[in-house]
C-alpha positions as CSV (number, residue, x, y, z in Angstrom):
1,X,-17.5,-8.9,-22.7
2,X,-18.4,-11.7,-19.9
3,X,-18.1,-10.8,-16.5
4,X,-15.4,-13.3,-16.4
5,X,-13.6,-11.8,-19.1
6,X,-13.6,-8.1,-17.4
7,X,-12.7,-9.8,-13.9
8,X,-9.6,-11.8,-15.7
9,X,-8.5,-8.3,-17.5
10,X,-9.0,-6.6,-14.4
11,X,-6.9,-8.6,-12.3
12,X,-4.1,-9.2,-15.2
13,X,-4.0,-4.8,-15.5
14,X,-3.1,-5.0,-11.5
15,X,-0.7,-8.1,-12.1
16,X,0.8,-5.9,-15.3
17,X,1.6,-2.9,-12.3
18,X,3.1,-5.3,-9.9
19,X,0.4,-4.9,-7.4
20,X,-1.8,-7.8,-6.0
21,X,-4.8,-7.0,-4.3
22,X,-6.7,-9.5,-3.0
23,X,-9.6,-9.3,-0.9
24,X,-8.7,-9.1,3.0
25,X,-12.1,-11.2,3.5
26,X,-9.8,-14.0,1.9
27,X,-7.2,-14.0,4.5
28,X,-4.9,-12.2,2.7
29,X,-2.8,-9.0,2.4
30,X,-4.9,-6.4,0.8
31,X,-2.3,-4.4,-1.4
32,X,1.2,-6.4,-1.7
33,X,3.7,-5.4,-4.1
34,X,5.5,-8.0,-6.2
35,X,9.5,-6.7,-6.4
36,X,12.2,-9.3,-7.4
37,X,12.8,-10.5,-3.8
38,X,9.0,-11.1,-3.7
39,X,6.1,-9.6,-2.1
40,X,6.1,-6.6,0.1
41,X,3.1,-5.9,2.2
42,X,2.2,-3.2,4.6
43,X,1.5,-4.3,8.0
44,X,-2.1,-5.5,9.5
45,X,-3.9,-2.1,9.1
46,X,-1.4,-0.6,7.8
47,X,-0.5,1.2,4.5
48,X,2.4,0.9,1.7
49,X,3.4,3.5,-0.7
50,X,6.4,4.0,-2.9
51,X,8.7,6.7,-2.2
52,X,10.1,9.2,-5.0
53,X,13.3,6.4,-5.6
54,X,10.6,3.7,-5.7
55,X,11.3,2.6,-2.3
56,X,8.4,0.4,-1.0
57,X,7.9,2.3,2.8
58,X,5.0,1.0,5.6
59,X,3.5,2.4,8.4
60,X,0.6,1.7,11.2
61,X,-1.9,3.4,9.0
62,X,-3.0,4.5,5.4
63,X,0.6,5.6,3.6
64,X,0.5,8.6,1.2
65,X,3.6,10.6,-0.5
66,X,3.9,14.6,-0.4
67,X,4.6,17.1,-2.7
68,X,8.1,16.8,-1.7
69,X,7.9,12.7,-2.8
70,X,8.7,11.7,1.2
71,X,6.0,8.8,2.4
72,X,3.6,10.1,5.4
73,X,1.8,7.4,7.5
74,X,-1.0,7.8,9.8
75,X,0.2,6.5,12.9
76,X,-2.9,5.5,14.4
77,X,-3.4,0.9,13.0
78,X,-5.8,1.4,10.5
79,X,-6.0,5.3,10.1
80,X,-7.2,7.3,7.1
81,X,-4.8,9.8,5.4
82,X,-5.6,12.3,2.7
83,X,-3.8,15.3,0.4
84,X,-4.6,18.9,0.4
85,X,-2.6,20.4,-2.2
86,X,0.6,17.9,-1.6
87,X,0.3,18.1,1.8
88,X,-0.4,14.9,3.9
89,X,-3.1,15.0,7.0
90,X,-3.4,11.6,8.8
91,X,-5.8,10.6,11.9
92,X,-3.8,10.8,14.7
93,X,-1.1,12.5,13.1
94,X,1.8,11.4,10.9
95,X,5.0,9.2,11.4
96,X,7.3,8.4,8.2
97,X,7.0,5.7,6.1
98,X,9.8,3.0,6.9
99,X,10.9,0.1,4.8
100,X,11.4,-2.0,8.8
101,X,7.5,-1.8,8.9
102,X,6.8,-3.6,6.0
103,X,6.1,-7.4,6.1
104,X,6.2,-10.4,4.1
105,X,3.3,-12.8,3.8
106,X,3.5,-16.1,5.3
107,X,1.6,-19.6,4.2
């Protein structure tokens, strides 16, 4: 398989699971979600994740969900998070994930 052909499956898998990442070097949002009323994009430096009802919730930094399915941000702009076990740790520490910091991009 061409390069060409791996990169065009590649990106068609991530259009098949609604998500569009595109290189931030482009100018544009990093992980967007396409949802009927379009896309949904965590703010700059900020993360996205979906909750357990497959609510789309931002925050300032990286966005994970716990074992309980609730959305943990860091709330540090451009902060790491990672699990242990289900459990969310975040730089800085953690704020919930809100659907009001989410953006939408604009030309």
């Amino acid at each position: 398989m061409s390069i060409r052909a791996a990169m065009f499956v590649f990106w068609g898998a991530l259009g098949a699971l609604g998500v569009l990442a595109v290189p931030a070097a482009w100018g544009q949002p990093s992980a967007c979600f396409k949802t009927p009323e379009g896309l949904v994009c965590p703010p700059p430096q900020g993360g996205i994740a979906r909750d357990t009802r497959g609510l789309l919730l931002c925050g300032p930094g990286q966005c994970a969900r716990d074992r309980n399915g609730q959305v943990k941000c860091s709330s540090v702009p451009g902060g790491e998070v990672i699990t242990d076990w289900g459990e969310v740790l975040c730089v800085g520490g953690c704020v919930e994930g809100r659907m009001s910091d989410c953006v939408a991009p604009r030309p």
